[in-house]
Every structure is written in structure tokens, then in C-alpha cells.
N, C-alpha and C positions, 0 to 999 in steps of 0.2 A: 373501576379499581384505581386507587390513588397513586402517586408514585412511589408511596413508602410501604405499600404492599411488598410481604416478604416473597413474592413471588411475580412478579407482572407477566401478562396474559403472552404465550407466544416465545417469550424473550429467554426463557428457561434460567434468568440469571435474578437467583436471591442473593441476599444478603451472604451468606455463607459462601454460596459459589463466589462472588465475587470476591471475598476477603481470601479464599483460596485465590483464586486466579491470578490477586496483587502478588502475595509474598511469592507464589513458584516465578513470578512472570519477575519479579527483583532479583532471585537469585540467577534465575537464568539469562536474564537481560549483562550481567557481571560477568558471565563465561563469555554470552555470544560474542560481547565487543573487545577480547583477549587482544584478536589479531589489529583493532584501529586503537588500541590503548597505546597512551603517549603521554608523560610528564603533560601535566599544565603547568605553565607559567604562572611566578606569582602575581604580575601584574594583570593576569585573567580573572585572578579569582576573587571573590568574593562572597558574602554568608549569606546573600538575596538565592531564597531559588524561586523565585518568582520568572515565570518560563514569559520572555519579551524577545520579539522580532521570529515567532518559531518559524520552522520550513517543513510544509509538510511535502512528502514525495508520494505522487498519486500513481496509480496507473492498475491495468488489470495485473493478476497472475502472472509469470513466466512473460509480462514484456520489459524486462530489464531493472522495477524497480529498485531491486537486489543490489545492483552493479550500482545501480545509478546514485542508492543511497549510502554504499562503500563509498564515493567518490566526494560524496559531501563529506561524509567522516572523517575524509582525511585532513579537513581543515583545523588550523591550531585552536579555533575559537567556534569551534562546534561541539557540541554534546549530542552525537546520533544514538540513537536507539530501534534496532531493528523490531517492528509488529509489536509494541507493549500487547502483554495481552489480556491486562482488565480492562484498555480502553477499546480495545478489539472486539472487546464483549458488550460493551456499552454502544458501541456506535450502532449494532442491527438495534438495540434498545428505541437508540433517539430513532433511526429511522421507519423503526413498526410505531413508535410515537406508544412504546409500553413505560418509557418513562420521560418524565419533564423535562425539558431544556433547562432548566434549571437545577435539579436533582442530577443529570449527567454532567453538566458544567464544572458541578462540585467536583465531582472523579475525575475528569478528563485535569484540571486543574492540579487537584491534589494528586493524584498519581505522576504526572509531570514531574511536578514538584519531588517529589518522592524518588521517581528516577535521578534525576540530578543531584539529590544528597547521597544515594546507595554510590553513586559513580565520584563524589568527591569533586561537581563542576558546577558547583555554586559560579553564575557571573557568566557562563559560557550561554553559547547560540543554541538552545534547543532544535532538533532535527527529529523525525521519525518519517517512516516508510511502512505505511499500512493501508493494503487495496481497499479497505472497507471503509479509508475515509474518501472512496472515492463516492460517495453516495451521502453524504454528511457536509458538503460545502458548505451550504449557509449557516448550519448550526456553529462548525471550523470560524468561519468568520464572526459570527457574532458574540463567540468566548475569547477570541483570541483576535482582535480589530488591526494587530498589526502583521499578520498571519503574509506570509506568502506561500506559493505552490507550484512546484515544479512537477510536469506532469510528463511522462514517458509513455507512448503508445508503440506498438508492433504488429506487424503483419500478422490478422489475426488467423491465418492458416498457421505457420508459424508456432503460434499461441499452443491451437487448439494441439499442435503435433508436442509439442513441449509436456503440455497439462494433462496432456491425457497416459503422458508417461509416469506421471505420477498416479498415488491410489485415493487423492481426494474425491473426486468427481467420480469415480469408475462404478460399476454395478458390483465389481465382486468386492469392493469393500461394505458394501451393504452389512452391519450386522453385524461386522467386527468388533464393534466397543471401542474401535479407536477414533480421537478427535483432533479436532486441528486444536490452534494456538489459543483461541478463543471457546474455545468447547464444544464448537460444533462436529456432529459428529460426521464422518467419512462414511461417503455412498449417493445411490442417486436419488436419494430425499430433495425434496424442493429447499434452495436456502430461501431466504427470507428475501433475497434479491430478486425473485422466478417473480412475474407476471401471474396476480391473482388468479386468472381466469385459465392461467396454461400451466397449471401447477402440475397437475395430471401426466400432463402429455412432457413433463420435464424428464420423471420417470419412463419413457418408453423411446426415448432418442438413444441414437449408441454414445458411446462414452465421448467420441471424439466429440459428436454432437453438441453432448453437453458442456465438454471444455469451447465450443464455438461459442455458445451460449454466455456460459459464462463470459466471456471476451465482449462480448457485442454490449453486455448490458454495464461492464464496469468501467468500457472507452466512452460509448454512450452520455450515460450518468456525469463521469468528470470531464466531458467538453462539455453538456447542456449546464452543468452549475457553475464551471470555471468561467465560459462565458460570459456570466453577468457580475463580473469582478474589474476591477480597473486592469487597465492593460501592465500596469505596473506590479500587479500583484503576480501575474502568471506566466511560465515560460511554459508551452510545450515543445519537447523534443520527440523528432521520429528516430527508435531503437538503431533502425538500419543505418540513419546518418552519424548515430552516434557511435558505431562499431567501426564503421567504416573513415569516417573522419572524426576521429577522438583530440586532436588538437584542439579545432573550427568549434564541438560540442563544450571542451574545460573552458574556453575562452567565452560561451554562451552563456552558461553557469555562474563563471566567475566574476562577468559583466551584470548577472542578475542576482546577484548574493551581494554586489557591493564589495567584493575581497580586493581590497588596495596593497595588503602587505604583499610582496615579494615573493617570502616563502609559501605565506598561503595559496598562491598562484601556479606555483614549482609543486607543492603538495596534489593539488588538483589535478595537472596535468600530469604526474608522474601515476597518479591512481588509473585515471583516463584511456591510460598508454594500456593498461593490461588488458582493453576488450577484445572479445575475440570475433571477429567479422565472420567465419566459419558458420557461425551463428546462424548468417539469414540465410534465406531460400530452404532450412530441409526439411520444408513440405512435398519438394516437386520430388526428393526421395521416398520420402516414405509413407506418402498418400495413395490409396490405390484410386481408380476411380469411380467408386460407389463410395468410398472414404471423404473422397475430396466435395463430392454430392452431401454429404450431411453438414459438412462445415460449411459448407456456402448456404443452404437450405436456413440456416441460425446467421449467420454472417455478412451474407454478399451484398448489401445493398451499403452496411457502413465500410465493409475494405474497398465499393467501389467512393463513396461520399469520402474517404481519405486516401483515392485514390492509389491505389495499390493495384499494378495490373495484374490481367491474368497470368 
């Protein structure tokens, strides 16, 4: 099947669903960023939306990249956009390889673009924050050559206790008709990220299981491709250090963003200042232990390789 097939194999995303998924994901992308809306400067703006120097924010689920990509928003010369969600849908695409690096290129490109005129920040630092381009490096880099990537990882017991409060991943959302941001739909279907050969067996884990799951393959994923990038391209931060020391973490950031003005520096760390360290350890609450047996059973050899004790 070619990539201008109105439908490619797997990917469930034609022409129609996509062109849906642009405009909801435009008008929505214009509510979600209410709270980081701020006058731009005229000396920012300009009628290029040609999206140069972007920052992508990587990391699994529920390990902070929410906070992490509030915190870049709050820069004078950034244009954040929390999960667009036609390129949300395109990136399982590039990675099932149901359509060309080329044919996603275009979207990933023009929807960018398209963000930054709906928002009015022609000239500004494009930003986004979406887990799925944790699985999409190379392709990230080779449409976008001056791309950098801040990456956020967490305790993934943590994770799994977070994720599984949610009805993504869970068994009783099975069937509901309801879908995330990119159309997949909620339940314990295999996504597109499950290991061909344990597709099965993704379906019969318990739900926390499956939020471990989840966690191990999308920390996994963006250290094995961020790895083979210059060192100058990649900051990783641990969640825990960055809740706990939010100063040491704005001053990480703002060292690796290149933020020289003043303000944009005071903006940072004043974003920085609102984590809430509460945050880590409430696995050792609310794990039982046959609970804490299924998350380690999917997890335990990468929370021990990033060393996380017991």
C-alpha cells in the first residue's frame, strides 16, 4: 500500500480522520494554552512560520512532561503547544512505517506551521510535549536538523501508580468508544508500541501492569534514540530532582535552551517554583504487594539500570 492510500494498514488514520483531527486539535490547542497566553512582543514577531530551533519535550505518561512543558511555555520567545493532535496521530504512522517519512514530514511541518498562525507567533521558538514522539527520534531529527530534546523520566512505580488512576490503559475502559487525543481508543488493546510477539499477553496483565508497561517501553525508547544524538542536543532530567530541587533544574533548562534575557530566566524559575515534591514516593502508599509484583514483573530491570532503589 502506497502512502497516499486513503487508509494505511494498522494506522487507522485516513485522509478525513486526519483533516478532522487538525481543525479539533487547532481550536483546542487555543483554549488549552489560555493559562501560558501572554502578549508577544513586537520585536518577536514576525510572518515566517517556518518552525526553526523546535524543543521537543519527551518522556513517558504521568513523568512530569505536563509540568515540565508548562515551564518552557513560560518563556517570552516560545510558542508551546501541549500533544498537537494530528501529529500525535501521524507519529504511530512514521513508526508502524504505514506511511513515508516524507508524506509525514509534510504534516508534521505544515501543522507546526499552522499552530503558530492559529496562536499569532509567527517568529517565536516552537515547543511541544508529546510521549509519542518518544519513539520517532530519528525521523524528529531528520525533518527538523536543528531540533533539540529535553527529556523527563520518573520513578517508574510512581508512573505506573499515577497511570493507572487514569482510564487510558485500564480493562474497564475496554469498549467505551472513548479515545485519547490522537484517536486511539481507551482499553487494554495492544497500542502500537506492545512488542509484536507479546501482544496477547498485554491484554491479560492487570492494569497497573499495563501502566509499568507502558513506562518501561516509552523511557526505554527515548534514552536508546536520544542517545545517538550530540550531547548538545539532549538534556535529561530525573522528575524527582526536579520537584525537589526546582531552582538547580530552571537553571538546567535555561543553560540548555540558551535563555540569556533576564526575564526569560525569572519566568522559568518562577514556573519551576510551583512543583510539588509530594509527588514522589506514593507508590510505597498505595501499592499492595502483589501490586508492586506486577509493576516490577514489566519494570524492574530499567528502574534498576536508572537506578531507583527499592
Amino acid at each position: 500500500m502506497t502512502s497516499d492510500s486513503p487508509l494505511a494498514p494498522h494506522s487507522g488514520l485516513s485522509t478525513v480522520k486526519a483533516a478532522k483531527l487538525a481543525a479539533v486539535g487547532l481550536l483546542a490547542d487555543r483554549k488549552e494554552r489560555r493559562e501560558l497566553e501572554r502578549p508577544v512582543e513586537a520585536g518577536n514577531r514576525r510572518l515566517t512560520l517556518k518552525v526553526e530551533r523546535p524543543i521537543f519535550i519527551l518522556g513517558a505518561p504521568r513523568s512530569g512532561t505536563t509540568f515540565l512543558g508548562s515551564c518552557v511555555g513560560a518563556l517570552p520567545d516560545v510558542s508551546y503547544h501541549f500533544e498537537p493532535r494530528l501529529t500525535k496521530a501521524v507519529a504511530r504512522c512514521v513508526y508502524e512505517g504505514s506511511w513515508t517519512p516524507q508524506r509525514a514530514a509534510r504534516y508534521f511541518r505544515g501543522y507546526y506551521g499552522a499552530l503558530l498562525a492559529a496562536s499569532g507567533h509567527g517568529g517565536l521558538r516552537f515547543a511541544e510535549k508529546d510521549p509519542e514522539n518518544c519513539f520517532i527520534v530519528p525521523f524528529l531529527t531528520e525533518v527538523f536538523p536543528d531540533a533539540v530534546f529535553l527529556h523527563v523520566y520518573r520513578d517508574g512505580r510512581d508512573v505506573a501508580v499515577s497511570h493507572a488512576e487514569q482510564p487510558w490503559l485500564n480493562a474497564a475502559s475496554t469498549g467505551t468508544g472513548r479515545s485519547g487525543r490522537g484517536g486511539t481508543p481507551w482499553g487494554a488493546a495492544p497500542r502500537f508500541w506492545v512488542e509484536p510477539e507479546r501482544r496477547d499477553e498485554f491484554t491479560q496483565v492487570s492494569d497497573l501492569g499495563r501502566s509499568a508497561w507502558m513506562w518501561r517501553r516509552f523511557t526505554s525508547s527515548a534514552l536508546t534514540q536520544l542517545a545517538e544524538l550530540p550531547a548538545d542536543r539532549v538534556r535529561h532530567l530525573r522528575y524527582e530532582d526536579v520537584v525537589t530541587r526546582p531552582a538547580e533544574a530552571a537553571e538546567v533548562v535555561a543553560d540548555f535552551l540558551e535563555v540569556r534575557d533576564p526575564a526569560g530566566r525569572a519566568a522559568l524559575h518562577a514556573r519551576f517554583a510551583k512543583a510539588r515534591p509530594g509527588s514522589v514516593g506514593r507508590w510505597r502508599q498505595r501499592l499492595t504487594e502483589k501490586d508492586l509484583a506486577d509493576v516490577l514483573a514489566q519494570a524492574g530491570p530499567l528502574l534498576t539500570e536508572l537506578g531507583y532503589p527499592a
